[in-house]
N, C-alpha and C positions, 0 to 999 in steps of 0.2 A: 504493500500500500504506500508506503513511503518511497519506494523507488519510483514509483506511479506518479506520485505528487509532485516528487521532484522530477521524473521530464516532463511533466507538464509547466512546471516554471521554466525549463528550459526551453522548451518551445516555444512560452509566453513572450521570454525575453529574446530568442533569434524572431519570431515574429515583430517585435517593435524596432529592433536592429535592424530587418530587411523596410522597413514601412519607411524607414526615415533615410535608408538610406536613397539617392540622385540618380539610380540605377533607369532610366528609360524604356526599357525595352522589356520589360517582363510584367507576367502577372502572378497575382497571390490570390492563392484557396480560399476563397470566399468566405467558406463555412469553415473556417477556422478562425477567421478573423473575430475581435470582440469589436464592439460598437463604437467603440474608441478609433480602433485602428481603422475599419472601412471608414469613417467620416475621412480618414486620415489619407486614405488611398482615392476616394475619390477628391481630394483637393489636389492631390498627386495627377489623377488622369485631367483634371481641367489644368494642371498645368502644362502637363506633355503636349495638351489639347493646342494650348498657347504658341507650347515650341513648335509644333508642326507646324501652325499656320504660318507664322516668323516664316518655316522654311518653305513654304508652299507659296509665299510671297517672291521670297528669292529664288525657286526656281520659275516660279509666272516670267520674272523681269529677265532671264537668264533665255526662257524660251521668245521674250519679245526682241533680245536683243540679237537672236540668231534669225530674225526673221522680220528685216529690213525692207520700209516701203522701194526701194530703188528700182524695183518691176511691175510697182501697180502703174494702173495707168494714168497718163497725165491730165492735166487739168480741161486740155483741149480735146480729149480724145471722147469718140461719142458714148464711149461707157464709162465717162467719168463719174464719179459718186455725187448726187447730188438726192435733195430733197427726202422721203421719208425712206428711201431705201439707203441713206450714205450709212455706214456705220456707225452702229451704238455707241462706240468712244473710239476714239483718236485719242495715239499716244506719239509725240513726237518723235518721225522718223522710223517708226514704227509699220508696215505694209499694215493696210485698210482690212485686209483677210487675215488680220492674225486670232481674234477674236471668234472667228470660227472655228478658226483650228484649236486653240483651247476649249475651246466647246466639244468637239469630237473628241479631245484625248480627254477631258476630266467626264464625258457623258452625260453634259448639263446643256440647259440653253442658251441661245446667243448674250441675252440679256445677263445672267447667273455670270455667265463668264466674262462678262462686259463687265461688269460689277467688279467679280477677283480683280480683275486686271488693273481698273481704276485703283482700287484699294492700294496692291501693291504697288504701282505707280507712285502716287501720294503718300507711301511709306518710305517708300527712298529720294523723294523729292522733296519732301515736306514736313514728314514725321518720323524722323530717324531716333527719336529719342524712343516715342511707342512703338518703333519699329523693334529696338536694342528690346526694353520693357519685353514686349511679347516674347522675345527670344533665348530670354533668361528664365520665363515663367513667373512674372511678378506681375504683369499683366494680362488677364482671360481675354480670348478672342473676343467675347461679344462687347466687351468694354472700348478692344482697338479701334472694332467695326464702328459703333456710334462713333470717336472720333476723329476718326477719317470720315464721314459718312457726312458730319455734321461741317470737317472744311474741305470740302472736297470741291471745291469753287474760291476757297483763298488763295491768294499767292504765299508762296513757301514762306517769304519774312512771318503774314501777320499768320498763318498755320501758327509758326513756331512759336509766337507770341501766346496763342492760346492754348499749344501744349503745354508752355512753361507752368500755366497756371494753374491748368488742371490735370495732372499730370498726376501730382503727388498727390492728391486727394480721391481720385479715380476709383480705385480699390475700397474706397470709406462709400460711397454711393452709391445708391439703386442704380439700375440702367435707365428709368427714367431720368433718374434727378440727373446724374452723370450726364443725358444730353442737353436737358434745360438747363445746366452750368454752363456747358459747350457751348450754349448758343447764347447765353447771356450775356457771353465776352465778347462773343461774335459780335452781335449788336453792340456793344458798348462800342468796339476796335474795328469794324467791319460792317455797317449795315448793307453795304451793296452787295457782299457775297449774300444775305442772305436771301434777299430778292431775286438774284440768278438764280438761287434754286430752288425758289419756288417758279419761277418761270419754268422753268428746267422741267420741274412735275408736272406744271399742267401742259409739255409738249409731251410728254410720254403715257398721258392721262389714254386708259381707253376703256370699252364696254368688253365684259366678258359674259360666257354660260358657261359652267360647267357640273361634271354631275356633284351632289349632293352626298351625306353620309345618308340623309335619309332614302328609303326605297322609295322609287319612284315620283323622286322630286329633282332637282336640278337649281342651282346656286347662280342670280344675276347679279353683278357687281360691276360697281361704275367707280371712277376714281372722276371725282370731283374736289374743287375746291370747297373747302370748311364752310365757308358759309353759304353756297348753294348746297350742297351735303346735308347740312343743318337744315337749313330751308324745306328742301324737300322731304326729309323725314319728318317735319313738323308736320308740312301740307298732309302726308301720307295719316300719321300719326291721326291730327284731326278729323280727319274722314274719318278713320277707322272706330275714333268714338262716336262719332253720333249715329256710324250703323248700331254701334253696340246699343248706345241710349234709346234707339229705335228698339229694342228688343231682340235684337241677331244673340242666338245662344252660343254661337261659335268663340275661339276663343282670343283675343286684339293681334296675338299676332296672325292670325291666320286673314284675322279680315286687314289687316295691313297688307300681307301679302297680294291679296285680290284687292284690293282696292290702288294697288301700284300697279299691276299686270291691266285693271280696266282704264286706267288714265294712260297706259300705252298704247292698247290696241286699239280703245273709244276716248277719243284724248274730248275732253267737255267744250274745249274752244273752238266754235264753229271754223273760226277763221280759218285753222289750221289746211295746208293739203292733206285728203284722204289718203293713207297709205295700207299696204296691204303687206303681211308676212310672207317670203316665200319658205312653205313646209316640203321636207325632204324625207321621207317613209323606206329607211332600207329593213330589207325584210330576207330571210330566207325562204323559198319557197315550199317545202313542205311544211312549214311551221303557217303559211297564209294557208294551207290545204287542212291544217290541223292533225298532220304526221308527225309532227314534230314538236317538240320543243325548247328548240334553238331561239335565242334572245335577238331582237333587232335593234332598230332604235330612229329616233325621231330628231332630224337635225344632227346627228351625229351623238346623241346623249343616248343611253344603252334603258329598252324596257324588255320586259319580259315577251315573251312570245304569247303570253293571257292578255297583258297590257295591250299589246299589236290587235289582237285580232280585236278585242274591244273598240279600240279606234281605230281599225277599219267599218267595224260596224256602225259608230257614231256617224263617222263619214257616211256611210251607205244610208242611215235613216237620214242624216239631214238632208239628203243628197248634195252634198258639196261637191259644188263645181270649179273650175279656173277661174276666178276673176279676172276681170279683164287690170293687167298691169302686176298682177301674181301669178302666181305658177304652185302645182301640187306635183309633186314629183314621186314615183316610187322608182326604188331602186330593187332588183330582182336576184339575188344570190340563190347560189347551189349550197348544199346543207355545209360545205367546206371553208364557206365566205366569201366564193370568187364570185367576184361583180359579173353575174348575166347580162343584163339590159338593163337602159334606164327609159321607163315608159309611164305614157299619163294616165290616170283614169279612165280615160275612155280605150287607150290599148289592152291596158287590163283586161275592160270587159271583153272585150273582143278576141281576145285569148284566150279568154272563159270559156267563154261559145262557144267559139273551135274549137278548143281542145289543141294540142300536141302531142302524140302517141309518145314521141323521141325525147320529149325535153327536157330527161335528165342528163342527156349529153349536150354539152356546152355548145358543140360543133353540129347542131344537128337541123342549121338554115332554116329554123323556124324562125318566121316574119317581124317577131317580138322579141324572144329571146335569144340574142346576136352579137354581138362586137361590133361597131362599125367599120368597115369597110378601107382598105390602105388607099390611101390618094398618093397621087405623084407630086400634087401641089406644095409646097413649103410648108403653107398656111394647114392648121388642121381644119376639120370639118366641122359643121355647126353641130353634128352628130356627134364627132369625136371628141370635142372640147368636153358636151353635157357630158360622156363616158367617164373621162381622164377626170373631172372637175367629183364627180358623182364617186372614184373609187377610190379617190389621193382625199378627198376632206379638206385636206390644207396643203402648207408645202412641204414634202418629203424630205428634206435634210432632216439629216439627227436633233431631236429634239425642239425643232424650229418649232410648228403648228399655225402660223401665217395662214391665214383664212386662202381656202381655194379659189374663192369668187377676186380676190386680189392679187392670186399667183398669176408665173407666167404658164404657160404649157412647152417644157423643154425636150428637145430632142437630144435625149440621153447620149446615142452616138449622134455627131453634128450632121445636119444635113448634108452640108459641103462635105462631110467623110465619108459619104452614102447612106447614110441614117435614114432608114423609113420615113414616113410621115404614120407612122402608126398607132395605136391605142397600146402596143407591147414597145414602143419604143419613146413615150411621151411619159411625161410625169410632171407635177405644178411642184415649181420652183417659187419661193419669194422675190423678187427682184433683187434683194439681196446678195441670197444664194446663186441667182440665175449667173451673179457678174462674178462671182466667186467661181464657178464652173468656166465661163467664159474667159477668165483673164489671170487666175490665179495661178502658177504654173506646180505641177506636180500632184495633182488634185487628181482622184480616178474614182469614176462615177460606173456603176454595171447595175443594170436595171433586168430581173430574170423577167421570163414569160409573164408570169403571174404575177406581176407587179410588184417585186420584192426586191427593192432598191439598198446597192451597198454601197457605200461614201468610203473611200480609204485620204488620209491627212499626208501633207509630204512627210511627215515623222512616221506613217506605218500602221496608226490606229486605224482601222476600222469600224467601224457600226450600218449596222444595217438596220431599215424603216420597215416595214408591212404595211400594207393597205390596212385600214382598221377594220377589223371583222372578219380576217382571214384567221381560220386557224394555223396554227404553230406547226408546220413538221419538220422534223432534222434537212439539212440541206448541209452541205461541203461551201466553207466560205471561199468566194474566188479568190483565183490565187492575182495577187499583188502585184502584176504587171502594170508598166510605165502605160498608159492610153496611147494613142498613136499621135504623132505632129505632123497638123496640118492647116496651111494657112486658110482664112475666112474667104469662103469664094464672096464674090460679088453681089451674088444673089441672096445672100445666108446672112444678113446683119444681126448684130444682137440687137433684141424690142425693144433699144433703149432710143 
């Protein structure tokens, strides 16, 4: 019992010996630790936490500095960057496509990696002291981030002015307070950086949908400015009580909800132009037969295959038709995800009718469900476009999600290289992206049959996109060949 006792003190004591000791790189038996020492260990990983980003900084500024504007293209040339496709951030002397490519290798989005990048940027320009801080582990990342975040529109003098003074007290503060410090000095030393960036937000301000934790809901969010923001949840807000005061037993937020959704779609100011939703219905087709039950989705937002046939039924009792200046789209998949045909309601029914014996094969020249057709033209077809537009959702680079109704429709191999005009050889590109493909050098694009696009970075990362709603199956990633060089025929401009 006593030999017992005592290695358990000895274990007690190399347990607090290893907690305290600088060691980096390992981890400790959870369930042996006391409660003392896990507090202990996880102060330990948010500082490791620290040191990594310190190094994840220095290797950011290390991959911008091997990767020099001196081949983008110039100011005069007709795909030079301009307007809401030039890049997210410019760092000087920096190529305009470097920011993609740290996108591809870290597997985040343009914007995520526009951000690191800034950051780092502004740690070795501006905040070398938070820079050192983080890299020692006496400062947490989220503490760096609000600081850089907060002068990321100073110039390095008055930066360094305001890290001098919050610097040391950093660690002593919430992360709110820590940025209302930040910017209190800002303004005292600086009012115009502050004003740049609120200008700065409301250029990057936009409407988003996306799905919800809850089933069968979906999340709208607008970045407005505070006092329209304000504004409008009052407006909303007040509505939603005097339905209630009227007697609505539902519960305020849900009539907030519906009372923001009818001020968009039936806005009360006559003045206004009428405007109409275009809805986009992808569906798998034995799931619309009730064979199945594969999930579709509405706009691109995912419902059950119960939810689907629901509304289509809703549709079919109201009988909802095309408004003139809208459009009702359904999109037709095979039980695997591959986009069949994209056809209206009224082809629908007329497929219904008929019937098709064959149409579980893709290729089987039924009138409706089809691929459009290869053109010799450059241009695609009005057919092709709705196909490409209907199977990509947005734009295909890793990560991006660039609305498809904004993309370009790019010919994966170039036309001038002999590139098809085809629906297996197109894919929506953001303008971005499209100049990044077009002008970047080292870049290789391979887009398979089934529209199953792979991006490889002149560093070697690859990632590959799916069309959304395809299922998953093993595929050999292609092997890593240079693309071919070939100058831009005459005919073959970029859509710039």
């Amino acid at each position: 019992m006593d030999r017992l006792a005592g290695w358990q003190t000895v274990e007690g004591v190399l347990l607090d010996w290893a907690v305290d000791q600088p060691l980096p790189d390992r981890r400790m038996p959870v369930a042996l630790l006391s409660k003392a020492q896990k507090a202990a260990e996880l102060q330990r990983v948010q500082a490791r936490r620290a040191i990594d980003a310190a190094y994840e900084a220095e290797l950011v500024m290390g991959l911008a500095d091997d990767t020099p504007d001196t081949l983008d293209p110039s100011a005069d040339h007709p795909g030079a960057k301009k307007g809401s496709w030039a890049p997210d951030t410019e760092l000087p002397g920096v190529s305009e496509f470097f920011t993609a490519e740290l996108a591809m290798v870290l597997n985040c989005g343009r914007r995520t990696a526009s951000r690191l990048a800034q950051r780092a940027w502004i740690y070795r320009e501006s905040l070398p002291a938070t820079w050192a801080a983080q890299a020692e582990g006496r400062l947490d990342e989220s503490r760096a981030k609000i600081i850089a975040d907060v002068l990321a529109h100073t110039a390095p003098a008055m930066a360094r002015a305001v890290e001098a003074a919050v610097l040391a007290e950093a660690t002593g503060l919430s992360l709110g307070r820590l940025k209302a410090r930040a910017l209190e000095l800002l303004l005292e030393l600086d009012p115009e950086a502050v004003d740049a960036r609120r200008k700065d937000a409301q250029r990057q301000a936009d409407v988003r949908s996306y799905p919800s934790p809850l089933e069968g809901m979906s999340t709208l969010a607008a970045d407005l400015p505070t006092p329209v923001s304000a504004e409008c949840y009052d407006v909303v807000d007040q509505l939603a009580a005097m339905l209630k005061g009227d007697g609505d037993p539902r519960p305020i937020g849900e009539l907030r909800a519906e009372v923001l959704a009818d001020l968009i779609r039936r806005p009360w100011d006559t003045r206004l132009r009428a405007v109409t939703a275009r809805l986009q219905v992808t569906a798998p087709l034995p799931s619309l037969a009730g064979r199945a039950a594969e999930p579709g989705n509405v706009n691109g937002q995912p419902i059950t295959a119960a939810h689907l046939r629901e509304l289509l039924a809703q549709l079919g009792a109201l009988g909802l038709q095309q408004p003139d200046g809208a459009s009702l789209t359904f999109a037709i998949t095979d039980a695997e995800g591959h986009l069949l045909a994209t056809a209206s309601r009224a082809k629908l029914e007329r497929l219904a009718r008929r019937g098709c014996p064959e149409h579980d094969d893709r290729d089987c020249g039924c009138a409706v469900l089809r691929r459009p057709r290869v053109t010799n033209a450059y241009a695609p077809t009005g057919d092709q476009d709705e196909w490409v537009r209907t199977r990509d959702r947005s734009c295909r680079f890793p990560n991006c999600g660039g609305r498809a109704g904004w993309a370009d429709l790019d010919h994966v191999v170039p036309h001038s290289c002999g590139g098809d005009t085809d629906c297996a050889n197109l894919c929506c590109l953001c303008r971005s992206h499209h100049r990044l493909k077009t002008f970047a050098p080292g870049w290789r694009f391979v887009l398979d049959p089934d529209g199953v696009l792979h991006v490889t970075t002149p560093s070697g990362i690859t990632r590959t996109t799916r069309p959304p709603g395809l299922r998953r199956v093993a595929r050999p990633e292609p092997e890593a060949t240079p693309p071919p060089v070939a100058e831009m025929a005459a005919d073959d401009p970029p859509p710039f």
